[in-house]
C-alpha positions as CSV (number, residue, x, y, z in Angstrom):
1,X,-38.6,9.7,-7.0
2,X,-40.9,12.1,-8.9
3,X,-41.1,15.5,-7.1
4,X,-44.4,15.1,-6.8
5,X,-44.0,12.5,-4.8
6,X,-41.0,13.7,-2.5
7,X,-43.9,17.0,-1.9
8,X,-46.3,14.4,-0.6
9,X,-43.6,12.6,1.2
10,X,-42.2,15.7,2.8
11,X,-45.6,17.0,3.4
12,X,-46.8,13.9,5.3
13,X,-43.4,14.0,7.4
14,X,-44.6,17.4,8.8
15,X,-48.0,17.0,9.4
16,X,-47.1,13.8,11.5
17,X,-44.0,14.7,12.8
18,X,-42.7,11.1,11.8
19,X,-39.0,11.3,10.4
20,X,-38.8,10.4,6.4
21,X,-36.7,7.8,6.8
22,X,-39.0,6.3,9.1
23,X,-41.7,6.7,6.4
24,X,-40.0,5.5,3.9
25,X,-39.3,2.2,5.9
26,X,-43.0,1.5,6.7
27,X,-43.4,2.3,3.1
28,X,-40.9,-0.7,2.1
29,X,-41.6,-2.8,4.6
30,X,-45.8,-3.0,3.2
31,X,-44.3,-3.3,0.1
32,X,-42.4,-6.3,0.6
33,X,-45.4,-7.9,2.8
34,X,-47.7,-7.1,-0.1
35,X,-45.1,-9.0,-2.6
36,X,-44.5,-11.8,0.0
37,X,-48.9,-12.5,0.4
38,X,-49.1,-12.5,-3.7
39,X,-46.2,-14.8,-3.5
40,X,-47.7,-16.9,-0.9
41,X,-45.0,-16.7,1.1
């Protein structure tokens, strides 16, 4: 992860009081559903 990136991260973790981890599993979990649509699945 680009430090740039872990800032933003750690910066949105603060302002909305949401755990990172619980972040970073929203963030994987639109991932996949983004891969799975273009996939057709």
């Amino acid at each position: 992860m680009s430090i740039e990136l872990a800032e933003k991260l750690e910066k949105l973790a603060i302002e909305t009081r949401i755990p990172k981890s619980k972040l970073l599993d929203e963030a994987i979990e639109d991932l996949i559903n983004k891969h799975a649509k273009k996939n057709g699945q």
